[in-house]
Backbone as CSV, one residue per row, in Angstrom:
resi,resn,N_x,N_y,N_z,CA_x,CA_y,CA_z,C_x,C_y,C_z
1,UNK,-25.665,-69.747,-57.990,-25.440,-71.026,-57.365,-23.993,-71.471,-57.575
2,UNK,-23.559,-72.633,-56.530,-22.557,-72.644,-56.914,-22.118,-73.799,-57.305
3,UNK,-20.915,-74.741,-58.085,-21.097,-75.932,-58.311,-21.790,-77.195,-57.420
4,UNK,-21.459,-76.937,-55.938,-22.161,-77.941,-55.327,-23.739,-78.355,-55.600
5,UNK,-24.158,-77.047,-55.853,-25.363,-76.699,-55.919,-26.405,-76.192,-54.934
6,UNK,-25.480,-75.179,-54.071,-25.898,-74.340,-52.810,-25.771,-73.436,-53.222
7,UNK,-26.919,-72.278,-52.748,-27.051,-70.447,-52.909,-25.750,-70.145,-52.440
8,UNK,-25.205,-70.643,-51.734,-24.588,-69.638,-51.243,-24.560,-69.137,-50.003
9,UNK,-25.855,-69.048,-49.757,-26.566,-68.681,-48.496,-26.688,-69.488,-47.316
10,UNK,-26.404,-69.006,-46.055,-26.668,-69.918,-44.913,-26.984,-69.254,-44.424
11,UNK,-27.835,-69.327,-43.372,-28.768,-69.127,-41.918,-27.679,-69.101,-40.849
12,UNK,-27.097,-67.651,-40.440,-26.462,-67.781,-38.978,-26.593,-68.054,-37.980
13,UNK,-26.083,-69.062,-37.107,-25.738,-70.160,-36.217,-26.953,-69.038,-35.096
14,UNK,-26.548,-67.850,-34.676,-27.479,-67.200,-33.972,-28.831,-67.040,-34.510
15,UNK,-29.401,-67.118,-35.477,-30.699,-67.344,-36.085,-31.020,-68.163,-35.970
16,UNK,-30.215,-69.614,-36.166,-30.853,-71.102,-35.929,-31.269,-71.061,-34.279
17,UNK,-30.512,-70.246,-33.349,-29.910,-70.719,-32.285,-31.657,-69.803,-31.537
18,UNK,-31.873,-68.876,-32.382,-33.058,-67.750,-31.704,-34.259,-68.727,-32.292
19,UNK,-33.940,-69.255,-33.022,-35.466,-69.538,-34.362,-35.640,-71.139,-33.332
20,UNK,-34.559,-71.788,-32.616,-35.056,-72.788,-31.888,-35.242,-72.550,-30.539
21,UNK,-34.798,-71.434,-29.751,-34.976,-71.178,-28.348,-37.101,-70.568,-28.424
22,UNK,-37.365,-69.908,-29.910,-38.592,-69.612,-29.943,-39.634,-70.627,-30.093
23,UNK,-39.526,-71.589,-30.699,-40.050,-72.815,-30.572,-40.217,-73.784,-29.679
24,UNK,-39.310,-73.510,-28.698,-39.085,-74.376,-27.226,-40.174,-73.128,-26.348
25,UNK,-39.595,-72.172,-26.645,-40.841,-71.000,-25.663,-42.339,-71.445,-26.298
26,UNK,-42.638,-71.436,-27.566,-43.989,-71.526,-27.696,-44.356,-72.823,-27.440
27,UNK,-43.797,-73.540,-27.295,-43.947,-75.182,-27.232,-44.842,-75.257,-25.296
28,UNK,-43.733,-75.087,-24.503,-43.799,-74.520,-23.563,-45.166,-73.251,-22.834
29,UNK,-45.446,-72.681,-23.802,-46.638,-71.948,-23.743,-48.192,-72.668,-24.035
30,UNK,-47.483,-73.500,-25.158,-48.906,-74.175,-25.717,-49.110,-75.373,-24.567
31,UNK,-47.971,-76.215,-24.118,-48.386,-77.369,-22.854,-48.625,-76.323,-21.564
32,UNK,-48.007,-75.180,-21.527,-49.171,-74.637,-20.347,-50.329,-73.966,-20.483
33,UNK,-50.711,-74.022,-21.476,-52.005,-73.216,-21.768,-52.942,-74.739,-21.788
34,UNK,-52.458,-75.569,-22.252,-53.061,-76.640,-22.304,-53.093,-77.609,-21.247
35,UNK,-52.738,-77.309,-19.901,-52.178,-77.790,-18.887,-53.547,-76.828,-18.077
36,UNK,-53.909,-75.812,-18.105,-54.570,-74.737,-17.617,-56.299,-75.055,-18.185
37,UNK,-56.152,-75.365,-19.116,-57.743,-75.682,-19.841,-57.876,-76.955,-19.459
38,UNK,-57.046,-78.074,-19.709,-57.697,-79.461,-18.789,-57.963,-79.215,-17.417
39,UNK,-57.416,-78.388,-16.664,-57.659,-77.938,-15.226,-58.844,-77.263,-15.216
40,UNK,-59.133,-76.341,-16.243,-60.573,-75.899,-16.283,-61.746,-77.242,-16.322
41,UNK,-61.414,-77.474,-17.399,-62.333,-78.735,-17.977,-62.823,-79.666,-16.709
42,UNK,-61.593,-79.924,-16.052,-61.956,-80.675,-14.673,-62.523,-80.328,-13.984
43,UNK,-62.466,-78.769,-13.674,-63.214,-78.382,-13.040,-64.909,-77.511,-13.077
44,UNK,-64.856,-77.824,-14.470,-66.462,-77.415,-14.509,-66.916,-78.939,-14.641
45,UNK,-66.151,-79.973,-14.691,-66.733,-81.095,-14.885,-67.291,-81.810,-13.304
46,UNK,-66.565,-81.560,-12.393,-66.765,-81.329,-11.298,-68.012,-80.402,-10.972
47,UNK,-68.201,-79.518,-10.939,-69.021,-78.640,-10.627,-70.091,-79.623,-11.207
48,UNK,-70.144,-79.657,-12.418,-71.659,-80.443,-12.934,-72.390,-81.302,-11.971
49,UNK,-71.182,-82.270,-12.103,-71.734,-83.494,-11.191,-72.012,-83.025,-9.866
50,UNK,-71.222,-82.174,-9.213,-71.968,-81.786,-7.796,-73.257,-81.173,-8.049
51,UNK,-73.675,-80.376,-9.139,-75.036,-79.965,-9.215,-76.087,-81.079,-9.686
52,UNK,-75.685,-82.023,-10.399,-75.963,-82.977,-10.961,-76.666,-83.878,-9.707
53,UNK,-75.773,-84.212,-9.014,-75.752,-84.858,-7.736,-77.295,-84.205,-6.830
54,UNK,-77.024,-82.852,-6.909,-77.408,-82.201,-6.008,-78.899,-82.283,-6.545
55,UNK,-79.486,-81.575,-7.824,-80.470,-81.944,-8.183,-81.549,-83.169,-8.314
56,UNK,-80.542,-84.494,-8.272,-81.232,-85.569,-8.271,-81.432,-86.037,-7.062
57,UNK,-80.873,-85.588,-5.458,-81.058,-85.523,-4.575,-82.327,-84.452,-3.947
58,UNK,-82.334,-83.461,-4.937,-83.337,-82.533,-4.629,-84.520,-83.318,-4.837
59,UNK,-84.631,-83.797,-6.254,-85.814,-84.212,-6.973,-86.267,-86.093,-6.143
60,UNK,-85.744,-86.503,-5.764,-85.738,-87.606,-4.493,-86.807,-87.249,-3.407
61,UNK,-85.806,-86.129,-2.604,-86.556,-85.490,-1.778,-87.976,-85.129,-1.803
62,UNK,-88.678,-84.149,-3.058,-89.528,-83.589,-3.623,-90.395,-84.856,-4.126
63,UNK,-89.644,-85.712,-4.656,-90.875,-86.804,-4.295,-91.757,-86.986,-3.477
64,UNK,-90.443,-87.184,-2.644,-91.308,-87.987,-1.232,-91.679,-86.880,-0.419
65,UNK,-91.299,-86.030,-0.356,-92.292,-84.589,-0.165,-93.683,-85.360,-0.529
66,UNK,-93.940,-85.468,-1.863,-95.196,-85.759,-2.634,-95.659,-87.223,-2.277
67,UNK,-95.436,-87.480,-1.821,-95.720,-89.173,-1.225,-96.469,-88.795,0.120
68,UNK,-95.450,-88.160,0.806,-96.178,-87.975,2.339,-97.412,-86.924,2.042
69,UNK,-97.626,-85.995,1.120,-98.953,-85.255,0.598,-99.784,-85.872,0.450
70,UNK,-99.817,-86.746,-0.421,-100.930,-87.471,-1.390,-101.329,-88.436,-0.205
71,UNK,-100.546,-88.965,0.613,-100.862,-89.930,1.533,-101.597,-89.325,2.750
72,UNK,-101.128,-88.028,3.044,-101.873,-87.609,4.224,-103.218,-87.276,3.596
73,UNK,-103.366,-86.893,2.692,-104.847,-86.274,2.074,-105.520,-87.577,1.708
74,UNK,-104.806,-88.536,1.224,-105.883,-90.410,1.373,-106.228,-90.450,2.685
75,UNK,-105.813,-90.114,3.945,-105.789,-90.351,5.292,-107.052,-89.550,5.679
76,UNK,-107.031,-88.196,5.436,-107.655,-87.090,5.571,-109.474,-88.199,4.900
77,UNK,-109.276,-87.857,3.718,-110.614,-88.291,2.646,-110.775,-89.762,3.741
78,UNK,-110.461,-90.355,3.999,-110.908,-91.846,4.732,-111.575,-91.508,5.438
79,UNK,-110.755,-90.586,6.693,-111.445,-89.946,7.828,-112.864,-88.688,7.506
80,UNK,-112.937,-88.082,7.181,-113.734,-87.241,6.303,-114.868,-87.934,5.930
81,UNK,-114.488,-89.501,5.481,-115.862,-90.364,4.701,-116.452,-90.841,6.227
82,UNK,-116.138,-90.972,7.361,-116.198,-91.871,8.271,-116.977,-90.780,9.633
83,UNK,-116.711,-89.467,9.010,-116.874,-88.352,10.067,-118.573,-88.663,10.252
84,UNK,-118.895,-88.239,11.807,-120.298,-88.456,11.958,-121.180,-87.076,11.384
85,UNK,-120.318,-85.694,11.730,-121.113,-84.606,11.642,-119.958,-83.905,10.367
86,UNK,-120.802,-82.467,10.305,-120.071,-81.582,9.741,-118.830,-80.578,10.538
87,UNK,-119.714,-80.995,11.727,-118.401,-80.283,12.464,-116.848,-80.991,12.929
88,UNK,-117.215,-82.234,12.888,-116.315,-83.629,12.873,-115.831,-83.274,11.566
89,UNK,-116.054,-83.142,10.651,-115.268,-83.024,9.268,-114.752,-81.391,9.268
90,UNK,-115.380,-80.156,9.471,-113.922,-79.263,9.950,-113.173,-79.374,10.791
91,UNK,-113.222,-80.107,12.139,-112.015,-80.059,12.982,-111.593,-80.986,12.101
92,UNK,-111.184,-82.336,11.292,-110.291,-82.682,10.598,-109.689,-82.183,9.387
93,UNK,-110.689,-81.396,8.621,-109.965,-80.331,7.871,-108.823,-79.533,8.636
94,UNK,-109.018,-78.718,9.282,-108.373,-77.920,10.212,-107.133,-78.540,10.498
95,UNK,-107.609,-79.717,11.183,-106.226,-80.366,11.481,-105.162,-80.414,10.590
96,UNK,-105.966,-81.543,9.454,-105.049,-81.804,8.186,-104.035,-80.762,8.066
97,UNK,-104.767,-78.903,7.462,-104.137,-78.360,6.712,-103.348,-77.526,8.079
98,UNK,-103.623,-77.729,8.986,-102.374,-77.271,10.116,-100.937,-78.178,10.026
99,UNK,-101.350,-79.213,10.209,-99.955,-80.592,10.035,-99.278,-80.285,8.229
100,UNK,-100.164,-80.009,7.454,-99.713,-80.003,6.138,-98.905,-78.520,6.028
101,UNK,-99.513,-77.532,7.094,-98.355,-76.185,6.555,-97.474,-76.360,6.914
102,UNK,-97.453,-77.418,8.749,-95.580,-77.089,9.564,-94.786,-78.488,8.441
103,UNK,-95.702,-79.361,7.579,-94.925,-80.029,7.022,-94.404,-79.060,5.779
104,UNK,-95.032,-78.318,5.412,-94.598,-77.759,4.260,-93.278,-76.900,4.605
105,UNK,-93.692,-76.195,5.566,-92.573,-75.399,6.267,-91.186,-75.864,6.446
106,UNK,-91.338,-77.058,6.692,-90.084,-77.525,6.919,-89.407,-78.254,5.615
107,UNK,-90.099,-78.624,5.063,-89.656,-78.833,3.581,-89.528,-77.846,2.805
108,UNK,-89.585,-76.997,2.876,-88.927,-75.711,1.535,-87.953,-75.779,3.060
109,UNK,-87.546,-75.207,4.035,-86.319,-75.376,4.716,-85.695,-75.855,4.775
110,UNK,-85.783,-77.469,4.356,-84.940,-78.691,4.077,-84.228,-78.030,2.639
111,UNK,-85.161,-78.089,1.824,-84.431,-77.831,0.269,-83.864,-76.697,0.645
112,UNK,-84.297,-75.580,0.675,-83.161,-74.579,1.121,-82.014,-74.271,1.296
113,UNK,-82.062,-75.198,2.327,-80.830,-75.632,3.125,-80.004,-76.421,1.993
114,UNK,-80.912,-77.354,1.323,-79.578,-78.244,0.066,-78.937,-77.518,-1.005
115,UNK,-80.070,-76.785,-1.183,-79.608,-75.795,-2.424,-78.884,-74.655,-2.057
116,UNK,-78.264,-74.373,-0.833,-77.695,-73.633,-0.092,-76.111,-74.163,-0.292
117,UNK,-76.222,-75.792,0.581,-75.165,-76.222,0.515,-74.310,-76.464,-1.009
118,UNK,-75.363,-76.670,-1.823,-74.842,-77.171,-3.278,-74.099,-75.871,-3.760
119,UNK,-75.021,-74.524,-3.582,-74.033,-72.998,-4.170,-73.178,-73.026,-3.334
120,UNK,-72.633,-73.335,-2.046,-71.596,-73.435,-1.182,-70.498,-74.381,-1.708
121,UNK,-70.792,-75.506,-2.405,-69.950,-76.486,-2.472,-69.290,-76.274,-4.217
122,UNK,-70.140,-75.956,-5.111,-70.138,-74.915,-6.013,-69.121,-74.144,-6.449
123,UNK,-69.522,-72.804,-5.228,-68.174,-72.120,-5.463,-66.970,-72.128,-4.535
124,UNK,-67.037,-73.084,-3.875,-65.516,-73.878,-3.242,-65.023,-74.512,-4.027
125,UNK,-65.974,-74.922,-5.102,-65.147,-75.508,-5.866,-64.439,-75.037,-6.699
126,UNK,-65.297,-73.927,-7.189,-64.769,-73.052,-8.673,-63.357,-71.999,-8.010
127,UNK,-63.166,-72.191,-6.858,-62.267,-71.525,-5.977,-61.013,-72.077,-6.070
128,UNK,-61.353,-72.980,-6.055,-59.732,-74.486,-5.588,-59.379,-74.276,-7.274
């Protein structure tokens, strides 16, 4: 040591000069890496809610799917109690479960179709 009370030793101006250009690079690496994961984050956060969305729109639907069921079959049983013969009560059977398949039919086609659009909207999203 020497009287001042320094080694001696110093760190050349090009070492300071590399040892801070590396710190500005990783600095730089870490706000874009971190710039890249909030962009993720947003975007699965996104995605959720469109499925999110999409499901509670499904489950809406599927209700009332179940509303117009339960209601046509109260309709059905009324008529059924009221029928004069037995043959009056299969042509309304008949009927019923004819109207109840093209309704069914078209409701799994409806959902279909949503749950179609939702994997469509999905991965447009996970795209962008």
């Amino acid at each position: 040591m020497t009287k001042s009370g320094k080694t001696g030793f110093e760190i050349p101006e090009q070492m300071r000069d590399f040892a801070d250009q590396s710190v500005d690079q990783a600095r730089k690496a870490f706000d874009e890496y971190m710039s890249a994961t909030r962009k993720a984050v947003g975007s699965a956060e996104e995605t959720a809610q469109t499925v999110k969305a999409s499901a509670n729109d499904m489950g809406r639907t599927a209700l009332e799917y179940t509303e117009e069921h339960v209601s046509a079959a109260f309709d059905l049983a009324q008529k059924m109690v009221r029928a004069k013969d037995p043959q009056e009560m299969m042509q309304l059977q008949s009927e019923y479960l004819k109207k109840q398949m093209e309704a069914l039919g078209e409701q799994v086609r409806e959902l279909g179709d949503k749950a179609a659009r939702t994997a469509q909207d999905v991965a447009r999203k996970t795209r962008d």
